[in-house]
C-alpha positions as a Markdown table, in Angstrom:
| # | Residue | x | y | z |
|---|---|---|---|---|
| 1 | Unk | 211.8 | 194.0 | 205.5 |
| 2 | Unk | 212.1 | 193.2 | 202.0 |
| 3 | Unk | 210.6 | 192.9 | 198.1 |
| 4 | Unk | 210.3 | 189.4 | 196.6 |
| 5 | Unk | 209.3 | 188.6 | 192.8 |
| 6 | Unk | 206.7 | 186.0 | 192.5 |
| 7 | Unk | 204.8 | 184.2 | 189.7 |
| 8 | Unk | 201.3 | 183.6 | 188.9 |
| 9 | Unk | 200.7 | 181.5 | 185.8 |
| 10 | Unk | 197.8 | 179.4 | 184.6 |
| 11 | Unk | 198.7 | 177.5 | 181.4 |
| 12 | Unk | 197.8 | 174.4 | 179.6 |
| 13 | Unk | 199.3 | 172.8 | 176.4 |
| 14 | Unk | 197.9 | 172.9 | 173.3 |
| 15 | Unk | 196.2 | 170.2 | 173.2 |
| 16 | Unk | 195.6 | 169.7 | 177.0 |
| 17 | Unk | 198.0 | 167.1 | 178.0 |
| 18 | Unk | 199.9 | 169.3 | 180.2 |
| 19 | Unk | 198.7 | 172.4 | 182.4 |
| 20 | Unk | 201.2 | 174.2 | 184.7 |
| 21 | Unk | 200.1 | 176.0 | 187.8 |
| 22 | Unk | 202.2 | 178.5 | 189.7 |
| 23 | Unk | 200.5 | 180.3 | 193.1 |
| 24 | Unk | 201.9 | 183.2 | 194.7 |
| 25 | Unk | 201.0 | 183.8 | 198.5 |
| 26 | Unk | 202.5 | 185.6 | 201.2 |
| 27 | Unk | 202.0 | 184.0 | 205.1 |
| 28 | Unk | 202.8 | 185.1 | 208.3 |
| 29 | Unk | 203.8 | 183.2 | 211.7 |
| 30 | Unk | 200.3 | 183.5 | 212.7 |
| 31 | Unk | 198.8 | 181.1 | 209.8 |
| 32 | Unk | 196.9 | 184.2 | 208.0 |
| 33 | Unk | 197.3 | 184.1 | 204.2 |
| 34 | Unk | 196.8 | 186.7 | 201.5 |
| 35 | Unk | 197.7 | 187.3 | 197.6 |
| 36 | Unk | 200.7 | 189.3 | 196.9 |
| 37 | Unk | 199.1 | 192.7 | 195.8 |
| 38 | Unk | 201.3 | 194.5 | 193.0 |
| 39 | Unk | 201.7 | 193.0 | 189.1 |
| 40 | Unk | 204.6 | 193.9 | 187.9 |
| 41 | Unk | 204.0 | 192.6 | 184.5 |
| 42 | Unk | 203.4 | 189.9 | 182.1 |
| 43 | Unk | 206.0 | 186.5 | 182.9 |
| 44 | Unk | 207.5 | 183.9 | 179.6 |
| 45 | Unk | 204.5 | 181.3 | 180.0 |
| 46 | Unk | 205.8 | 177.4 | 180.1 |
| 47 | Unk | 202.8 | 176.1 | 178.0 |
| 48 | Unk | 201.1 | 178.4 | 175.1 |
| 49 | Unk | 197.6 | 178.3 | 176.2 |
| 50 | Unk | 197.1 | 180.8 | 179.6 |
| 51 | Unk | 198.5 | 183.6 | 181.1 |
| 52 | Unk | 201.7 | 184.1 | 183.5 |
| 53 | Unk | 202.3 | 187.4 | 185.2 |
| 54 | Unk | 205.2 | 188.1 | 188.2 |
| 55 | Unk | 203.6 | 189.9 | 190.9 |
| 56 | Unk | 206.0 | 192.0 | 193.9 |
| 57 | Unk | 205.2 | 191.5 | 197.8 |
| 58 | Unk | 206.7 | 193.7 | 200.2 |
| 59 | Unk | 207.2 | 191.4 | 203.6 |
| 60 | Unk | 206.9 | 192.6 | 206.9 |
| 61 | Unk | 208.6 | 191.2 | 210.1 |
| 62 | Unk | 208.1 | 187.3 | 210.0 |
| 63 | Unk | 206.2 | 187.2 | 206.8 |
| 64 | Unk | 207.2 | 184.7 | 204.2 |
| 65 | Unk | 206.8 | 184.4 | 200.8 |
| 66 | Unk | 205.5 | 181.0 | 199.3 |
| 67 | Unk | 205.9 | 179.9 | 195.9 |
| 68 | Unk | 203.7 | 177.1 | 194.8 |
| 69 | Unk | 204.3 | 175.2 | 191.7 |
| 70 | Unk | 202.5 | 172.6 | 190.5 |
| 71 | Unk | 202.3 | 170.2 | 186.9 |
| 72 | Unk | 199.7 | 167.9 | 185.8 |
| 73 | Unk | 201.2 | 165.2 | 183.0 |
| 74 | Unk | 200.0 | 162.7 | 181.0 |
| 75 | Unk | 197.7 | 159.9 | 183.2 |
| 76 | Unk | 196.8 | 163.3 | 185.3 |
| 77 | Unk | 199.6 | 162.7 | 187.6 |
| 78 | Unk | 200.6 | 165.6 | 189.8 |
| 79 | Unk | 204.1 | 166.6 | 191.0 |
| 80 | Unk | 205.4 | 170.4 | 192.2 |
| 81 | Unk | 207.2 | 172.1 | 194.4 |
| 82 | Unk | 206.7 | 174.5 | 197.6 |
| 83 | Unk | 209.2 | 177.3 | 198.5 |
| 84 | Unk | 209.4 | 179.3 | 201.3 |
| 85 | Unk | 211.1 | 182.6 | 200.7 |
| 86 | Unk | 212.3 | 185.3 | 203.4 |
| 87 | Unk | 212.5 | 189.0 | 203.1 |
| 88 | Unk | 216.1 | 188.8 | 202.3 |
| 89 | Unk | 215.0 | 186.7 | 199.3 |
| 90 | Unk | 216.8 | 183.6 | 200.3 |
| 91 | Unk | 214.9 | 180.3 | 199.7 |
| 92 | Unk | 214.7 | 179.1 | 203.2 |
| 93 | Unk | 212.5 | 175.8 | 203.0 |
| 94 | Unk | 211.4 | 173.3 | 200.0 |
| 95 | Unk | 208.9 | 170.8 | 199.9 |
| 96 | Unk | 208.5 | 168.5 | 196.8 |
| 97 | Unk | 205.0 | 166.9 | 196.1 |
| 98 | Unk | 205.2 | 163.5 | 194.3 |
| 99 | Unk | 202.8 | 160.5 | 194.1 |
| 100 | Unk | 200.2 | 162.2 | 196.9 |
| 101 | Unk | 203.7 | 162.3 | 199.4 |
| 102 | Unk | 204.2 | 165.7 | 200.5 |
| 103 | Unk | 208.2 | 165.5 | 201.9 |
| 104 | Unk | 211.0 | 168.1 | 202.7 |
| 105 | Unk | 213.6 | 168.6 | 200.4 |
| 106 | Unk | 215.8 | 170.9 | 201.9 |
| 107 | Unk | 215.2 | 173.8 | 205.4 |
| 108 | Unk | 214.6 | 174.1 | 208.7 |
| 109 | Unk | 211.7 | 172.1 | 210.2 |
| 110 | Unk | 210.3 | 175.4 | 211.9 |
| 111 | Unk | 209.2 | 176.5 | 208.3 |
| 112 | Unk | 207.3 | 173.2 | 207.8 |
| 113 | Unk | 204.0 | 175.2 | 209.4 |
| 114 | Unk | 204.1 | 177.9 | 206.6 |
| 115 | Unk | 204.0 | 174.7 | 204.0 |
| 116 | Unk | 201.1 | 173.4 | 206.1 |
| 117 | Unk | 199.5 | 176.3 | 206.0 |
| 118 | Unk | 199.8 | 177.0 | 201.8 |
| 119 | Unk | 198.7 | 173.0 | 201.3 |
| 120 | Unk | 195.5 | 174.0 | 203.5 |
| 121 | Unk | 194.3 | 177.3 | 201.7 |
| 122 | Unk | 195.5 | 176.1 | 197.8 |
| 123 | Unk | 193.2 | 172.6 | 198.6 |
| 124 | Unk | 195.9 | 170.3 | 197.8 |
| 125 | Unk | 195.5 | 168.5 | 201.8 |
| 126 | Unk | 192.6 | 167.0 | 199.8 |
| 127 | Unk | 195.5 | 165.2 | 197.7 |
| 128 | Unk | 198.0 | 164.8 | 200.4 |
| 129 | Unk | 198.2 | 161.0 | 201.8 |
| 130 | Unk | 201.4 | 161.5 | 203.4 |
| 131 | Unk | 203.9 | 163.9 | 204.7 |
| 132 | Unk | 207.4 | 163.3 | 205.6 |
| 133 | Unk | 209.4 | 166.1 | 206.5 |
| 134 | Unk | 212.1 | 164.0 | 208.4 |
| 135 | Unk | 214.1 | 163.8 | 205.2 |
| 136 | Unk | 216.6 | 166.3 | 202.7 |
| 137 | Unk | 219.1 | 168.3 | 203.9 |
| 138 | Unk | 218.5 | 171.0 | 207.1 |
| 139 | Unk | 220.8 | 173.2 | 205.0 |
| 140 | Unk | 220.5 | 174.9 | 201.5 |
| 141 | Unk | 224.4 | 174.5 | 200.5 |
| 142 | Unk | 224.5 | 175.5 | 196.8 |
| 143 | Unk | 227.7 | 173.8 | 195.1 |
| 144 | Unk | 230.0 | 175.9 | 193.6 |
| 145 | Unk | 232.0 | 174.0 | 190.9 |
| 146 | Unk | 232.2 | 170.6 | 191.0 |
| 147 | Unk | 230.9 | 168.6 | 194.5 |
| 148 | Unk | 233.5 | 165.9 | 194.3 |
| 149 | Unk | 237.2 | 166.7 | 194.7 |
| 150 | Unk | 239.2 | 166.7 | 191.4 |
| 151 | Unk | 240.9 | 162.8 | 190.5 |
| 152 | Unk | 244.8 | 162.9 | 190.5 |
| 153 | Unk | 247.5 | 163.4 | 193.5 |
| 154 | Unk | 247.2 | 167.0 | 195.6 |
């Protein structure tokens, strides 16, 4: 169906306050999970400390790509995203994880089983208290310009 770019990284400030985790999976409807074979190449890192790569999937009819990116700050708090990626390459579904409250932040609820499915084979449902993926938006609408009208008569 289609070719999506991913990234892998594993890296960690220099002195350890900070450590960035980006995971690259591809899932189908069916709930089975696997690593996107091909490296492209190396990817910029966010901390200095680690290694990033991209890697390339090649998706098949109703596999989705899942990108999975997570931060650790100071206090060892946790907070990342989740997209859910088509074989077109549109971003179809986004959950944010905050405070140990997995919620949606924009996308179709049929997508929240793919999300499911990444939390379950990363580990993170061990961190998970709550899920709420009655809020955001059921649409992706990306502004264009300025979201408010322009002040002044028409």
């Amino acid at each position: 169906m289609g070719r999506v770019r991913l990234v892998e990284e594993s890296t960690k400030s220099r002195r350890g306050l900070h450590v960035e985790r980006k995971i690259a999976l591809v899932i189908d409807t069916s709930g089975s999970v696997k690593r996107p074979p091909t490296v492209v190449g190396e990817a910029p890192k966010t901390y200095s400390l680690g290694e990033a790569r991209y890697l390339e999937a090649d998706l098949g009819e109703g596999e989705y790509a899942v990108q999975v990116r997570l931060v650790r700050g100071l206090g060892g708090h946790v907070k990342g995203h989740i997209i859910v990626i088509d074989g077109s390459g549109r971003q179809v579904f986004k959950a944010v994880y905050r405070k140990g409250k997995l919620r949606r932040s924009f996308g179709d609820l049929r997508y929240a089983r793919i999300v499911e499915t990444a939390v379950y084979s990363i580990g993170l449902h061990k961190y998970v208290r709550r899920t709420n993926w009655k809020t955001g938006n059921p649409f992706h609408h990306e502004h264009h310009g300025s979201p408010r009208p322009a002040h002044g008569p028409p």
